[in-house]
Backbone and ligand atoms as CSV (ligand in chain L), in Angstrom:
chain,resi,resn,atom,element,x,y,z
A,1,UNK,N,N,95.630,34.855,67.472
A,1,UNK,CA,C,94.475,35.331,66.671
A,1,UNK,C,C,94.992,36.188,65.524
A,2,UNK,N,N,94.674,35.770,64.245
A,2,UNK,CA,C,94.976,36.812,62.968
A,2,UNK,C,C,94.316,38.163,63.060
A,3,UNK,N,N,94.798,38.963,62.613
A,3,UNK,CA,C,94.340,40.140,61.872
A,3,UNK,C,C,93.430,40.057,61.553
A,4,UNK,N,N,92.206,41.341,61.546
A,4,UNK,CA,C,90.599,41.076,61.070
A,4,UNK,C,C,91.216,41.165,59.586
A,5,UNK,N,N,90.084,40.864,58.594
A,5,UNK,CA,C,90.023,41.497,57.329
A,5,UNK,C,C,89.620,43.164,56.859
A,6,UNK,N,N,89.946,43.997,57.149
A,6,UNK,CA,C,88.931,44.968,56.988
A,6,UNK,C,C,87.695,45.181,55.654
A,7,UNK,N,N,86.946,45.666,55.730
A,7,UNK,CA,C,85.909,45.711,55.223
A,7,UNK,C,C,85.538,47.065,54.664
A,8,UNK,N,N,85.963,47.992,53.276
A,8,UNK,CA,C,85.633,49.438,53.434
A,8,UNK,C,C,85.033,49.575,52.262
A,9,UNK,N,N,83.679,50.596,52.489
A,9,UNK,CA,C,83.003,50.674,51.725
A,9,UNK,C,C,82.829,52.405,51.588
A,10,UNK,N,N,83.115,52.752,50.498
A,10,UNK,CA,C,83.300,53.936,49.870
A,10,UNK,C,C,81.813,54.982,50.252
A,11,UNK,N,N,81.508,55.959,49.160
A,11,UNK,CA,C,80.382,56.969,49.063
A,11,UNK,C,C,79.132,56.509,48.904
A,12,UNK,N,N,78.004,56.489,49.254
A,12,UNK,CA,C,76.816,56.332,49.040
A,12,UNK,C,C,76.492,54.526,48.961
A,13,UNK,N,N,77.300,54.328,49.426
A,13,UNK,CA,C,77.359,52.604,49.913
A,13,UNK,C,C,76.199,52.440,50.990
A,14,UNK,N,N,75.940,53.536,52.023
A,14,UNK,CA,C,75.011,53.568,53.045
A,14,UNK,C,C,73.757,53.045,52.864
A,15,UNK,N,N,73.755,53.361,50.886
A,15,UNK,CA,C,72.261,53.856,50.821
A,15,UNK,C,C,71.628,52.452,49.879
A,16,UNK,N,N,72.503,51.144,49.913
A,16,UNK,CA,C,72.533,50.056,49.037
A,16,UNK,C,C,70.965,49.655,49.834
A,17,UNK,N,N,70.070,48.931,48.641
A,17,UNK,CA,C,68.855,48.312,49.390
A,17,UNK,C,C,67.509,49.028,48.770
A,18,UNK,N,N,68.296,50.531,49.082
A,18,UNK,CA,C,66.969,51.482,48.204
A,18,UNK,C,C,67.787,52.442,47.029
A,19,UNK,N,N,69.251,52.468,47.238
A,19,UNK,CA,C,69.619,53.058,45.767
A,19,UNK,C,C,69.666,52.485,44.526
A,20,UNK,N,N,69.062,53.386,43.282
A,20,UNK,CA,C,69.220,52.558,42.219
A,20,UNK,C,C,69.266,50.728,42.166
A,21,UNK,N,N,68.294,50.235,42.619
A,21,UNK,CA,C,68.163,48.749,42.699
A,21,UNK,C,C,68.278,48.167,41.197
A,22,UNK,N,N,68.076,48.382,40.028
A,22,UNK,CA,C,68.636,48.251,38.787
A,22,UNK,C,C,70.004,47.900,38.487
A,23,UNK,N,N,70.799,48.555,39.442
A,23,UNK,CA,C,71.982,48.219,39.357
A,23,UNK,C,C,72.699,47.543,40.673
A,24,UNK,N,N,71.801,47.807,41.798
A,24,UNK,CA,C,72.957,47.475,42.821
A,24,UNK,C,C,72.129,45.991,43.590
A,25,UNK,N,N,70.731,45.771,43.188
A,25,UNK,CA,C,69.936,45.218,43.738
A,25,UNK,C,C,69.278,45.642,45.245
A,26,UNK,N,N,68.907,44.682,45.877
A,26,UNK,CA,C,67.963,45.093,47.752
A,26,UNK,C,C,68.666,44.734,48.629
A,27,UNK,N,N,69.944,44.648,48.046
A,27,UNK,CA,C,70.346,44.210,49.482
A,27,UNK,C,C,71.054,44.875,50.273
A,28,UNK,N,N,71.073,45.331,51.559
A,28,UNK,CA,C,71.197,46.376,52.173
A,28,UNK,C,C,72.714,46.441,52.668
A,29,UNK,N,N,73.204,47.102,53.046
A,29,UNK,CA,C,74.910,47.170,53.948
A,29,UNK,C,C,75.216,46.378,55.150
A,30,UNK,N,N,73.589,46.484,55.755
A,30,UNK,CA,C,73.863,45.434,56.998
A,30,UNK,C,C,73.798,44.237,56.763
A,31,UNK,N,N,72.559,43.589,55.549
A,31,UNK,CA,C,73.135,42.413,54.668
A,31,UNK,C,C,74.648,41.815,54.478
A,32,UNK,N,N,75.079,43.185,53.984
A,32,UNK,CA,C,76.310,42.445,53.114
A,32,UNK,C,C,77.662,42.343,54.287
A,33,UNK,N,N,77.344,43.546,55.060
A,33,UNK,CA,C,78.125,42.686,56.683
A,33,UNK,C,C,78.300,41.344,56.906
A,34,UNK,N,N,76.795,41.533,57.417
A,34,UNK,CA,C,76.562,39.694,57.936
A,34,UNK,C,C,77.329,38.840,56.896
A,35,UNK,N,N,76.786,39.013,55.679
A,35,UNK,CA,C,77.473,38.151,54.695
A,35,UNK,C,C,78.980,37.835,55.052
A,36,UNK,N,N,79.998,39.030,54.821
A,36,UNK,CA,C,80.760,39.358,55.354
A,36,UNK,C,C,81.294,38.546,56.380
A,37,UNK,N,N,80.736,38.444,57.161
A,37,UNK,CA,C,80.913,38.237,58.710
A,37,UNK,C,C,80.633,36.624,58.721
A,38,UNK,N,N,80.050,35.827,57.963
A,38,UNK,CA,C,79.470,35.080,57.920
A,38,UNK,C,C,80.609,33.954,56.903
A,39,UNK,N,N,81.218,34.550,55.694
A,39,UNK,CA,C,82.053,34.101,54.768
A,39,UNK,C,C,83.579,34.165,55.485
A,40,UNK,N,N,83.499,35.139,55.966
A,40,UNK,CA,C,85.199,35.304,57.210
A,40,UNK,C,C,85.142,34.158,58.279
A,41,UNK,N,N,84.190,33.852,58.951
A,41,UNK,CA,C,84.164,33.290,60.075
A,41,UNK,C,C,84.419,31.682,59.669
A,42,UNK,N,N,83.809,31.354,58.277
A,42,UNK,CA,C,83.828,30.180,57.637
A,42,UNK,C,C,85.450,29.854,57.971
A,43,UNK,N,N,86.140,30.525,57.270
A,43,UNK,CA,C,87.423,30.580,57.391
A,43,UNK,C,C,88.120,30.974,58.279
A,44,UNK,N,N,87.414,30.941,59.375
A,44,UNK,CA,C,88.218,31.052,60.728
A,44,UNK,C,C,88.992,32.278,60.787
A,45,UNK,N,N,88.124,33.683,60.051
A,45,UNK,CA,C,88.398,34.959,60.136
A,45,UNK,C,C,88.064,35.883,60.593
A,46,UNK,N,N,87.827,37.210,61.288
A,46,UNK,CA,C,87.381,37.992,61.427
A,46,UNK,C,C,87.214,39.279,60.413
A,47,UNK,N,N,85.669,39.904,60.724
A,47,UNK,CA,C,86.258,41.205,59.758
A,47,UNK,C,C,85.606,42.462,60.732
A,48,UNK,N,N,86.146,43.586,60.007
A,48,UNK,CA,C,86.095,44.644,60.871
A,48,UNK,C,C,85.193,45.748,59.172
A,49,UNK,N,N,84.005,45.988,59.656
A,49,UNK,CA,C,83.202,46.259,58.462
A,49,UNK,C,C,82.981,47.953,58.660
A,50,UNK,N,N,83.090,48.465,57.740
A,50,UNK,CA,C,83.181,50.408,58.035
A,50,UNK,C,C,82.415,51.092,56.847
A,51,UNK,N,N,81.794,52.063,56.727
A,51,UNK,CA,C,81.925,52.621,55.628
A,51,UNK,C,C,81.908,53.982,56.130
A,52,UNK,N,N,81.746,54.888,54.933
A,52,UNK,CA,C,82.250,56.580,54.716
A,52,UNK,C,C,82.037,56.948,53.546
A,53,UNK,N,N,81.476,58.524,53.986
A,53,UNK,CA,C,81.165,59.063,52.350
A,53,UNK,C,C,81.974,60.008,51.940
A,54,UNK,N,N,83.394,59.529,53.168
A,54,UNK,CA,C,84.672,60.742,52.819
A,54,UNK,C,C,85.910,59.819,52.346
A,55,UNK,N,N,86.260,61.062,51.201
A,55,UNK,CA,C,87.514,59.885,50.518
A,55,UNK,C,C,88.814,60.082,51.689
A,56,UNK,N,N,89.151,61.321,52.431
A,56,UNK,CA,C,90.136,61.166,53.508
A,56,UNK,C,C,90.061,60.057,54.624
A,57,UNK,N,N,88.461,59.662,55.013
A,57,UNK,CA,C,88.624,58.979,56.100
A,57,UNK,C,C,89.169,57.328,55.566
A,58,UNK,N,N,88.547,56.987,54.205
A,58,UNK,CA,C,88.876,55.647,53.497
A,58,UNK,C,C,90.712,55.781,53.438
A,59,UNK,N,N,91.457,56.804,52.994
A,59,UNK,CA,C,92.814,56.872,53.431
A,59,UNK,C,C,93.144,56.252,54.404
A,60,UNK,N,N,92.530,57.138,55.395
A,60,UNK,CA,C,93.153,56.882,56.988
A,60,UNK,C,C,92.401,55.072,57.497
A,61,UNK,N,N,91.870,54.809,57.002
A,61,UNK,CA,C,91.153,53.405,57.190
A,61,UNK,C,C,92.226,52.667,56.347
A,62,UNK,N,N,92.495,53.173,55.054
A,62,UNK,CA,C,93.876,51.793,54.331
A,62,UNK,C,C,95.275,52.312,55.232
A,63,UNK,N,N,95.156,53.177,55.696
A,63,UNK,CA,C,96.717,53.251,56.440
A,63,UNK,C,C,96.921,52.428,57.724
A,64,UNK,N,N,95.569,52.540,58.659
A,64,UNK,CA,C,95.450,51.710,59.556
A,64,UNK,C,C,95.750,50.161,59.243
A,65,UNK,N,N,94.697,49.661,57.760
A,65,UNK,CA,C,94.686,48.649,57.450
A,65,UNK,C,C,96.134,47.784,57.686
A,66,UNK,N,N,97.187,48.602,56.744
A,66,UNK,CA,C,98.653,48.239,56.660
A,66,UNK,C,C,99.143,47.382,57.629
A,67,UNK,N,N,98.433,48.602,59.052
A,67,UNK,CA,C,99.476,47.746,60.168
A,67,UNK,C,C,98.330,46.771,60.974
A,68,UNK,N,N,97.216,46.747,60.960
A,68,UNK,CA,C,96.130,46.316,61.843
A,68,UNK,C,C,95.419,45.237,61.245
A,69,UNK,N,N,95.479,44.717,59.599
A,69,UNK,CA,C,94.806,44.507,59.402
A,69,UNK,C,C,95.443,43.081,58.278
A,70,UNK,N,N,94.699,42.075,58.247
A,70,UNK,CA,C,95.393,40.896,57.167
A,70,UNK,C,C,95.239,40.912,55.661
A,71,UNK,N,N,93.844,41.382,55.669
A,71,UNK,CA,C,93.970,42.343,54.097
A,71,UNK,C,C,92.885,43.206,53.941
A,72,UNK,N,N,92.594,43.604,52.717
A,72,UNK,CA,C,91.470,44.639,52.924
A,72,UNK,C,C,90.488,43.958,52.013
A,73,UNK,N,N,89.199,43.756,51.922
A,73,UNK,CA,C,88.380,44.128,50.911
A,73,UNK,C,C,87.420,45.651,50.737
A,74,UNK,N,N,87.470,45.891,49.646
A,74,UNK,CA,C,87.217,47.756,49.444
A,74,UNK,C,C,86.606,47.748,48.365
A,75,UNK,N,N,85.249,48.311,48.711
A,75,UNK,CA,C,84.645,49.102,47.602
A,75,UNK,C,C,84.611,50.257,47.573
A,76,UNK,N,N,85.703,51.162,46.686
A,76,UNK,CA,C,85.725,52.440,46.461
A,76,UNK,C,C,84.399,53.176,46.093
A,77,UNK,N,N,83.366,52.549,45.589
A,77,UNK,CA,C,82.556,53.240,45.044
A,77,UNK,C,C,83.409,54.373,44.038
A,78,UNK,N,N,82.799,55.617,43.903
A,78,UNK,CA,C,82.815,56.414,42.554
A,78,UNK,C,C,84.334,56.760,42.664
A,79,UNK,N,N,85.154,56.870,44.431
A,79,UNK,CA,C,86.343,57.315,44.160
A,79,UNK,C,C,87.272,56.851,43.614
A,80,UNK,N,N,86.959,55.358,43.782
A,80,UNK,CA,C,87.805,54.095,42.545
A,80,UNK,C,C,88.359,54.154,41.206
A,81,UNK,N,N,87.305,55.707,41.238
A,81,UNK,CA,C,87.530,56.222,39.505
A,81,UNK,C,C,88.278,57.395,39.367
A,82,UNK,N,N,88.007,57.677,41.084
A,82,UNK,CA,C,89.112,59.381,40.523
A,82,UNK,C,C,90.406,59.768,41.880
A,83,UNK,N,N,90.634,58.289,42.470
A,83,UNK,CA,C,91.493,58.962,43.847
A,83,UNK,C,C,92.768,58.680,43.338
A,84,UNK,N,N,93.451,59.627,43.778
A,84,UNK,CA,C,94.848,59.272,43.115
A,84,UNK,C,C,95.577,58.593,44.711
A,85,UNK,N,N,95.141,59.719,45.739
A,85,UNK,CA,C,94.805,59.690,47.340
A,85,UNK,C,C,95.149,58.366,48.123
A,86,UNK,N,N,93.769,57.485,47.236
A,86,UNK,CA,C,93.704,55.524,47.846
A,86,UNK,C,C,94.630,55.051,46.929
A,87,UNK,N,N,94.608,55.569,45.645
A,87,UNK,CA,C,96.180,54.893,44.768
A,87,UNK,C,C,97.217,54.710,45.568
A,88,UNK,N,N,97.184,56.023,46.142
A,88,UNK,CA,C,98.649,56.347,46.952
A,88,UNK,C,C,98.847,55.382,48.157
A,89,UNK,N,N,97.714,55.378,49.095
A,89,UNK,CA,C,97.721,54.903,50.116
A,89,UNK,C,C,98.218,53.017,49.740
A,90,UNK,N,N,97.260,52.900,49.130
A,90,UNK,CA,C,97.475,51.067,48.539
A,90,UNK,C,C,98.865,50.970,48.487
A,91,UNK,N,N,99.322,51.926,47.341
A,91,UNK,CA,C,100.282,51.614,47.360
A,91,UNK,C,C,101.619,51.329,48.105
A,92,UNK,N,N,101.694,52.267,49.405
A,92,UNK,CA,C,102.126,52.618,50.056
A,92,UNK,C,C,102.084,51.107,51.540
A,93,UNK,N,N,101.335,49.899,51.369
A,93,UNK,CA,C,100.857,48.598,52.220
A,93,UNK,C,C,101.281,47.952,51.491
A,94,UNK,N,N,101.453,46.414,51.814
A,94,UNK,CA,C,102.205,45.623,51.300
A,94,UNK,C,C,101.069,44.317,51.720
A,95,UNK,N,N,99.829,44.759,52.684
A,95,UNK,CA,C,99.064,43.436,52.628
A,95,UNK,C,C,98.192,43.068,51.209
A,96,UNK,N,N,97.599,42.380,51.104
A,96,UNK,CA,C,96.663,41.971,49.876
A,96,UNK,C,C,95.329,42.693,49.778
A,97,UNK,N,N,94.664,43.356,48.683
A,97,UNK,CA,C,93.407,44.445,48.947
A,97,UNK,C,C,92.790,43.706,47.546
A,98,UNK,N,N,91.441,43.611,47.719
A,98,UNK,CA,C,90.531,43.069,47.092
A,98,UNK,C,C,89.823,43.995,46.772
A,99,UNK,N,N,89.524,45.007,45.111
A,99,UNK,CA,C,88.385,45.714,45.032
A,99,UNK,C,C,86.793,45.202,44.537
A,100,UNK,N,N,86.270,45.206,45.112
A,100,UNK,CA,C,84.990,44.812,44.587
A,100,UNK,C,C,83.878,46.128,44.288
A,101,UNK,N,N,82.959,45.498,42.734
A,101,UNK,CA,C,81.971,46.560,42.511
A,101,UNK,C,C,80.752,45.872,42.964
A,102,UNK,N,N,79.477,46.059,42.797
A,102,UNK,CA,C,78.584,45.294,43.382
A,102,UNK,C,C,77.817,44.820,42.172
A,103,UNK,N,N,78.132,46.365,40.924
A,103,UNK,CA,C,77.668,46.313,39.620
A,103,UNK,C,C,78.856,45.948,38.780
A,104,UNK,N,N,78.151,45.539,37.262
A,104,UNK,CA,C,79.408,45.283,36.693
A,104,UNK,C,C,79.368,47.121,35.718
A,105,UNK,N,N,80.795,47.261,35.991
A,105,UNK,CA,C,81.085,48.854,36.069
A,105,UNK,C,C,81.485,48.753,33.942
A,106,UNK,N,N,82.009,47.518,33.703
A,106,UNK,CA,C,82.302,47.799,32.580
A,106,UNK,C,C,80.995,47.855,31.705
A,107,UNK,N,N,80.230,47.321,31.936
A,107,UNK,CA,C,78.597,47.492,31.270
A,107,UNK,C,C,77.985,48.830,31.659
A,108,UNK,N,N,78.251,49.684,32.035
A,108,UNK,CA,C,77.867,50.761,32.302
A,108,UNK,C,C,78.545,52.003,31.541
A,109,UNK,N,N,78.519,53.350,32.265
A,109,UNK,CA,C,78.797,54.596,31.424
A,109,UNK,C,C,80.135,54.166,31.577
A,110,UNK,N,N,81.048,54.988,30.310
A,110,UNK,CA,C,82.706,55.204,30.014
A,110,UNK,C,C,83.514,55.545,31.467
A,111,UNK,N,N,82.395,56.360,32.136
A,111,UNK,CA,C,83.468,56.894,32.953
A,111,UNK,C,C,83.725,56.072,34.180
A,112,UNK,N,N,83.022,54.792,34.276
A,112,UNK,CA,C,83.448,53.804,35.189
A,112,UNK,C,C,83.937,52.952,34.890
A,113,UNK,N,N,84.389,52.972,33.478
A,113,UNK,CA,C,85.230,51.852,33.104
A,113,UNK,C,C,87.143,51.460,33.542
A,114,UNK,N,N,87.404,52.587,33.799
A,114,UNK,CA,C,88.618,52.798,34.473
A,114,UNK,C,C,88.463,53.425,35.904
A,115,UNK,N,N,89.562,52.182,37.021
A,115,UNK,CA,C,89.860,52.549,37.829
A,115,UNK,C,C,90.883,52.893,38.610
A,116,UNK,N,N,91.166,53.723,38.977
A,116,UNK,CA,C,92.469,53.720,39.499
A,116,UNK,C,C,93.044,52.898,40.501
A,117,UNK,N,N,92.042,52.550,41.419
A,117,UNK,CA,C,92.218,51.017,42.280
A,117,UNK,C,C,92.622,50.108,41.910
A,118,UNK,N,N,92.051,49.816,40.918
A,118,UNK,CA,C,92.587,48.307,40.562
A,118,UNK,C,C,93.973,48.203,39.683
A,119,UNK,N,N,94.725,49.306,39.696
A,119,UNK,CA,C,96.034,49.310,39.119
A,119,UNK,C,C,96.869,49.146,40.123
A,120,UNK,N,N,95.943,49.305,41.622
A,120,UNK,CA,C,97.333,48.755,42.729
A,120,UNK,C,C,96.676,47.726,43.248
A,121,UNK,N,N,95.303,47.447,43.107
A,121,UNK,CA,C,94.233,46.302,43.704
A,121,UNK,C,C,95.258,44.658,43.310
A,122,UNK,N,N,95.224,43.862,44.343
A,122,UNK,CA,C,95.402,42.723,43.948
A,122,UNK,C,C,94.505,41.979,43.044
A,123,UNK,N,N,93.156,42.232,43.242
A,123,UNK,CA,C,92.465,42.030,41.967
A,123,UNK,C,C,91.295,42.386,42.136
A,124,UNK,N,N,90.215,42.080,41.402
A,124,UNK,CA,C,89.245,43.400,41.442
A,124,UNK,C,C,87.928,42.202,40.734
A,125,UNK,N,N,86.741,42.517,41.333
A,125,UNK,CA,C,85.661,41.987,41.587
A,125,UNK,C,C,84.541,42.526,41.248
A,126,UNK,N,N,83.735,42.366,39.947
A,126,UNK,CA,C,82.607,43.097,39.801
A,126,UNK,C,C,81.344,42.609,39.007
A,127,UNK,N,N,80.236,42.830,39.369
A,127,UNK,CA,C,79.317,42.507,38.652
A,127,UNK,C,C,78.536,41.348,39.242
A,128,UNK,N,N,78.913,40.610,40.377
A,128,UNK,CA,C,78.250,39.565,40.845
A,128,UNK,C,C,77.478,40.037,42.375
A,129,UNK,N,N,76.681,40.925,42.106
A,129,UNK,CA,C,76.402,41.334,43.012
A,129,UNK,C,C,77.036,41.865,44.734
A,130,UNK,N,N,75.994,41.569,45.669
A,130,UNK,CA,C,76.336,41.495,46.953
A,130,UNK,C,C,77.726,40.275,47.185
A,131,UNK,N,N,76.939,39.269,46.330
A,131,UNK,CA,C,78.014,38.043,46.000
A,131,UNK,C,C,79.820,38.436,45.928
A,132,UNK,N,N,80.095,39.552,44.897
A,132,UNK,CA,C,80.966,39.601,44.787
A,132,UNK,C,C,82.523,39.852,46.393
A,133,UNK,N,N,81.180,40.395,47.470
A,133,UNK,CA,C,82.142,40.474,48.724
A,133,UNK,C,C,82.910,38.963,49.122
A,134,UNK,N,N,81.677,38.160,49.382
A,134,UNK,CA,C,82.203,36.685,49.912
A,134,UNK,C,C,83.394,36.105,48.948
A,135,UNK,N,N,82.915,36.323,47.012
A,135,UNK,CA,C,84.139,36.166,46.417
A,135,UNK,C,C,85.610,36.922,47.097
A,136,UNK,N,N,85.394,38.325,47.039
A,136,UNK,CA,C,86.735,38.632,47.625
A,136,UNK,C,C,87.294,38.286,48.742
A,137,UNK,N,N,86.563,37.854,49.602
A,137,UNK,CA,C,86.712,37.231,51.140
A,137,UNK,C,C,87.656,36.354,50.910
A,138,UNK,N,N,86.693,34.878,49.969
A,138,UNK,CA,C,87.630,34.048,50.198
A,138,UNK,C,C,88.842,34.326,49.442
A,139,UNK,N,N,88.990,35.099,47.971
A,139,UNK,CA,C,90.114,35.529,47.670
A,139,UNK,C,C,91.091,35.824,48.395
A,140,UNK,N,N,91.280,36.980,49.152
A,140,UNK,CA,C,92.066,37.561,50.325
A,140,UNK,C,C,92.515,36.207,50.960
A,141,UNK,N,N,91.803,35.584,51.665
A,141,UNK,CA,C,92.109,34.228,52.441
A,141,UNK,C,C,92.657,33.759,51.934
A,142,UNK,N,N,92.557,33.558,50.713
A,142,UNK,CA,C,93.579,32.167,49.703
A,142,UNK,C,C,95.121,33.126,49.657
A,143,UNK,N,N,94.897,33.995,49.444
A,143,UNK,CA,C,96.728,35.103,49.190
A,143,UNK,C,C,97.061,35.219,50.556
A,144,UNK,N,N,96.183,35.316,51.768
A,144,UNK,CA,C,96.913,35.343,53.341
A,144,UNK,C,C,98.134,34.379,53.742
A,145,UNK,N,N,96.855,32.403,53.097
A,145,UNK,CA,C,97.055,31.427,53.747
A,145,UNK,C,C,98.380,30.702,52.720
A,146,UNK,N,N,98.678,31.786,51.640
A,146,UNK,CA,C,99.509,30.669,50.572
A,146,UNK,C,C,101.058,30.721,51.169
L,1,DQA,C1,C,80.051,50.816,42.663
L,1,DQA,C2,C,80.271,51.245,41.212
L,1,DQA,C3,C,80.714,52.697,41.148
L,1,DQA,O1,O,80.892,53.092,39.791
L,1,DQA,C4,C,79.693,53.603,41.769
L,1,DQA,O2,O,80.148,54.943,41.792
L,1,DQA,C5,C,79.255,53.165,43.125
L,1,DQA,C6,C,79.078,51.734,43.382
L,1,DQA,C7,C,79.494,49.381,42.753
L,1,DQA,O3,O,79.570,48.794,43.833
L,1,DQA,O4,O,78.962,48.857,41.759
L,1,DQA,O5,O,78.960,53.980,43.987
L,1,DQA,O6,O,81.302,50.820,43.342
């Protein structure tokens, strides 16, 4: 049996469904699980789905990842923009990490236009909604299985 995928979802991710729907749309966290869960399994994967509104515990979740896990998909949410912390940690694994936004971050304010994730992210996912998870799913899968 492979490695789950892990699944980490940053700050105020909890609150997808009723936050700011303008930008993030209705669809809720337990939605985008299933989704999740639903796009992994296609591919004969597992995932292991988490979130946190602490940037230490998302650390200790990519450190685990390293050894526990086949790759990551991660939405930093806002810390994407200011952790040097998950820089470090990414950097520090050698499996494949997928960042995804849910919004597209470059159409928005300046200060989400740069992330620090995606300078160690294998590649980075934004603007296609809830959608954009299953994209990174199968992404990850395609860099596991090559
Ligand atoms: C987000 C984009 C971030 O800029 C923001 O801080 C979030 C959500 C997204 O999924 O679009 O919390 O990561």
């Amino acid at each position: 049996m492979s490695k789950p995928i892990f699944v980490l979802n940053g700050p105020n991710l909890n609150l997808l469904g009723t936050r700011e729907p303008e930008h993030y749309g209705s669809v809720s966290i337990g939605d985008i699980e299933k989704m999740c869960a639903d796009a992994a399994g296609k591919l004969g994967m597992q995932v292991d789905f988490r979130q946190t509104n602490h940037e230490g515990t998302l650390v200790d979740w990519i450190q685990e990842a390293g050894s526990n896990a086949s790759a990551i998909v991660l939405n930093p949410a806002a810390y994407g923009h200011t952790s040097i912390a998950m820089y470090d940690a990414i950097s520090a694994i050698s499996i494949p990490v997928a960042e995804v936004h849910v919004s597209n971050i470059y159409a928005r304010e300046e200060f989400r236009h740069k992330t620090l994730v995606s300078q160690v992210a294998s590649g980075t996912i934004c603007g296609f909604g809830a959608h954009g998870y299953t994209l990174a799913i199968q992404a990850v899968v395609e860099i596991v299985n090559r």
